[in-house]
C-alpha positions as CSV (number, residue, x, y, z in Angstrom):
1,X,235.6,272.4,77.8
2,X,235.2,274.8,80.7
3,X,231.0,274.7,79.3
4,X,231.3,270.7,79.9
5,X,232.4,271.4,83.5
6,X,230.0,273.8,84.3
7,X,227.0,271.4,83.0
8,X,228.5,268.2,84.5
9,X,229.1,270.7,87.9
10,X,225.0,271.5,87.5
11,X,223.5,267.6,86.5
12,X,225.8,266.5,90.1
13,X,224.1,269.2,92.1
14,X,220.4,269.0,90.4
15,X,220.6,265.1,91.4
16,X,222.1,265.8,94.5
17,X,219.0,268.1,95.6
18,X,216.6,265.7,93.8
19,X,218.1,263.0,96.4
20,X,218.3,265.2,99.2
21,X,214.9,266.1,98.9
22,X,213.1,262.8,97.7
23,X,215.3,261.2,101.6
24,X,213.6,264.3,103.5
25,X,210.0,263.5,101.8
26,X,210.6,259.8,103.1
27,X,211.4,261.2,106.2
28,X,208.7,262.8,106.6
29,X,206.1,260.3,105.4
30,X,207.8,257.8,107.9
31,X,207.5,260.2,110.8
32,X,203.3,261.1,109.4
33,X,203.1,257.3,109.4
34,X,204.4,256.9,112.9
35,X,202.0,259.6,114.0
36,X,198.9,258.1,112.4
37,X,200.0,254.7,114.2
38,X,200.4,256.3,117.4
39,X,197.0,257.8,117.1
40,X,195.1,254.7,116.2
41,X,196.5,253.1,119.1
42,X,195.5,256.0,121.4
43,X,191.5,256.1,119.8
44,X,191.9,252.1,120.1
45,X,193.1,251.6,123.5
46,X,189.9,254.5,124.2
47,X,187.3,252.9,122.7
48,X,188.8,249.5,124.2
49,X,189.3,249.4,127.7
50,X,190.8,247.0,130.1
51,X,188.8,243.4,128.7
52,X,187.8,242.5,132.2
53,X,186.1,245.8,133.1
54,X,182.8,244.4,132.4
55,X,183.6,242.2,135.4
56,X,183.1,245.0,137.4
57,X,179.5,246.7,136.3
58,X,177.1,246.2,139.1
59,X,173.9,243.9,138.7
60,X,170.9,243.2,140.8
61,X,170.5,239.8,141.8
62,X,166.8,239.0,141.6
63,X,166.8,235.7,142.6
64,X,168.1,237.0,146.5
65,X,167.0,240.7,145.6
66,X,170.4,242.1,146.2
67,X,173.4,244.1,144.6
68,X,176.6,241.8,142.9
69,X,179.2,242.3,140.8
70,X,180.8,239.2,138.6
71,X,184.3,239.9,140.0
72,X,182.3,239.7,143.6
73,X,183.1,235.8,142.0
74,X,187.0,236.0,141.6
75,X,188.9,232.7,142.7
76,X,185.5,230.8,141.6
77,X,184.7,229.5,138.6
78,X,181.5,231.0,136.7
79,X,178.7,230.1,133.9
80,X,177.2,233.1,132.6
81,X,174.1,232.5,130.8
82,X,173.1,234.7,128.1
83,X,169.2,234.8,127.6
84,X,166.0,235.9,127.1
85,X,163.0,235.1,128.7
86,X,160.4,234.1,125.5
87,X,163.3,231.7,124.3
88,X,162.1,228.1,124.9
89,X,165.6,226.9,124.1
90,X,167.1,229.1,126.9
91,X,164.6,227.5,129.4
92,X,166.2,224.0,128.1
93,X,169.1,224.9,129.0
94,X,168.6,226.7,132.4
95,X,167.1,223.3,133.5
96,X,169.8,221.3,132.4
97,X,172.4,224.0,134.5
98,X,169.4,223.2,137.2
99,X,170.0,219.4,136.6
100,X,173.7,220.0,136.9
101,X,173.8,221.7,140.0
102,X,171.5,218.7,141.5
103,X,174.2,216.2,140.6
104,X,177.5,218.3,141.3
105,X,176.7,220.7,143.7
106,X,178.1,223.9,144.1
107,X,181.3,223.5,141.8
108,X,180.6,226.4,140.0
109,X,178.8,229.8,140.2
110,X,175.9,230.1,137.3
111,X,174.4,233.6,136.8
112,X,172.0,233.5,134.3
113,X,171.7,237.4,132.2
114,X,168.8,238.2,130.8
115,X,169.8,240.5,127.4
116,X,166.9,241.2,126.1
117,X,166.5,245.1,126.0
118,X,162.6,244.5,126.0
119,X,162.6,242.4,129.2
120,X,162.4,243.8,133.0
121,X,162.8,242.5,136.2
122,X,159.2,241.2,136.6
123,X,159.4,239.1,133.6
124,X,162.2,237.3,134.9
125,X,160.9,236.9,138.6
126,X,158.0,235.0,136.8
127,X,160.0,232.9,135.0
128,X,162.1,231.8,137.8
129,X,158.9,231.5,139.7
130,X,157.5,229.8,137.1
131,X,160.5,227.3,136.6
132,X,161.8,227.3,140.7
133,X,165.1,228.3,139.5
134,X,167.3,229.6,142.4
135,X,170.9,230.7,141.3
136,X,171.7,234.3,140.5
137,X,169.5,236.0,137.6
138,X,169.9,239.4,136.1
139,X,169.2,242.2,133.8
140,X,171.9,242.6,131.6
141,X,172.5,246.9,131.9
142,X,173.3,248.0,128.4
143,X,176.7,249.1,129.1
144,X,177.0,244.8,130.3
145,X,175.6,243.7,126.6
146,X,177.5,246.1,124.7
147,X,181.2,244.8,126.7
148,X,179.9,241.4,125.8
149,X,179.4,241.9,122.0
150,X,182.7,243.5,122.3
151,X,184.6,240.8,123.4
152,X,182.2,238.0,121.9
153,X,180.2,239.0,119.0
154,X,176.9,239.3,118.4
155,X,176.1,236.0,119.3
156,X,177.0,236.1,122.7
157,X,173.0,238.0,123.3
158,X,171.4,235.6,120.3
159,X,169.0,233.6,122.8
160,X,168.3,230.5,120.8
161,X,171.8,229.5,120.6
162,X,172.1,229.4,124.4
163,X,175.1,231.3,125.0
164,X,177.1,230.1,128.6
165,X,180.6,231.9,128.8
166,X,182.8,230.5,131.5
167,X,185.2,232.3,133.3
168,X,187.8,230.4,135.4
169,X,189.3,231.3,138.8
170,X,192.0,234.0,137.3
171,X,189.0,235.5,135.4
172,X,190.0,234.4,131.9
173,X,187.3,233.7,129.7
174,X,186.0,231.7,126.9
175,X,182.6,231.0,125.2
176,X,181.6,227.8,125.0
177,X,179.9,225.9,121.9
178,X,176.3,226.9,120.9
179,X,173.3,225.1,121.7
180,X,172.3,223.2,124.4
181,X,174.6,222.0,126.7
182,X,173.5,218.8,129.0
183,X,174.3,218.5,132.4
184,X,177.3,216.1,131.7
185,X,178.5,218.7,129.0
186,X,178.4,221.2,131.3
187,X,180.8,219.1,134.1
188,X,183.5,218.5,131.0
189,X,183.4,222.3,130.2
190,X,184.2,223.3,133.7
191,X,186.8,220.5,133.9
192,X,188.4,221.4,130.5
193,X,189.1,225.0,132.2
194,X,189.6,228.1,130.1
């Protein structure tokens, strides 16, 4: 009898330790866990800053010959233009924004960015030349390109599909559907908002 005890005494505490322990491993992998999380969020929130930011990267306006930012803009509304100078389609387009701003005016901003790493300044003086387009054109800087393929995707610098992001008076965004958008197109766009 006194053998049963002892044995029944040991099988209670060898499952009692076994629980013990198997709660302090969960413990543990919940707090590793929580770390792991907390340190993807850091790397995350450091690899992806503030959204906007790429508001704020300064450009050179070629069209006046002067320095701008895009948040320079704030309060307005805005088309950015994605493109490349050999793109035929992208000239399309930049004369229907040209047709656009001949029938409504000034209602919005347009700043057409040229993202082609293999283009420069002179190549897109002679196309505005060229075309006598007069609203804000620019290099895209490659710290520009790579926040918009962040925020956008890859198609956002993929010239034939004409690319025109809007961005409304509070600076929210949105892209708006690929290929060329008519003057009339354009107007709803800007009145649909972001």
């Amino acid at each position: 009898m006194k053998k049963i005890i002892i044995l029944i005494i040991i099988i209670i505490s060898v499952v009692l330790i076994i629980g013990c322990k198997t709660e302090i491993n969960q413990d543990l992998q919940q707090e590793n866990q929580n770390e792991e999380i907390k340190q993807n969020d850091d790397v995350l929130q450091k690899n992806n800053p503030p959204v906007n930011n790429w508001l704020d990267i300064e450009l050179y306006d070629i069209t006046s010959e002067s320095n701008f930012k895009i948040s320079d803009f704030a309060g307005k509304k805005v088309f950015i233009e994605s493109f490349a100078v050999w793109c035929p389609t992208c000239t399309k387009q930049q004369k229907e924004i040209k047709k656009f701003h001949e029938e409504f005016g000034d209602v919005v901003i347009s700043i057409s960015l040229d993202t082609d790493p293999n283009e420069d300044v002179n190549k897109v003086k002679e196309h505005i030349t060229e075309n006598n387009f007069d609203w804000h054109y620019a290099v895209s800087p490659k710290k520009l390109t790579e926040s918009l393929i962040d925020i956008f995707g890859i198609g956002v610098v993929n010239a034939p599909q004409v690319p025109i992001i809007l961005i409304c008076e509070d600076q929210s965004v949105r892209m708006l559907k690929k290929g060329i958008k008519k003057s009339d197109a354009l107007k709803e766009e800007l009145e649909a908002g972001c």
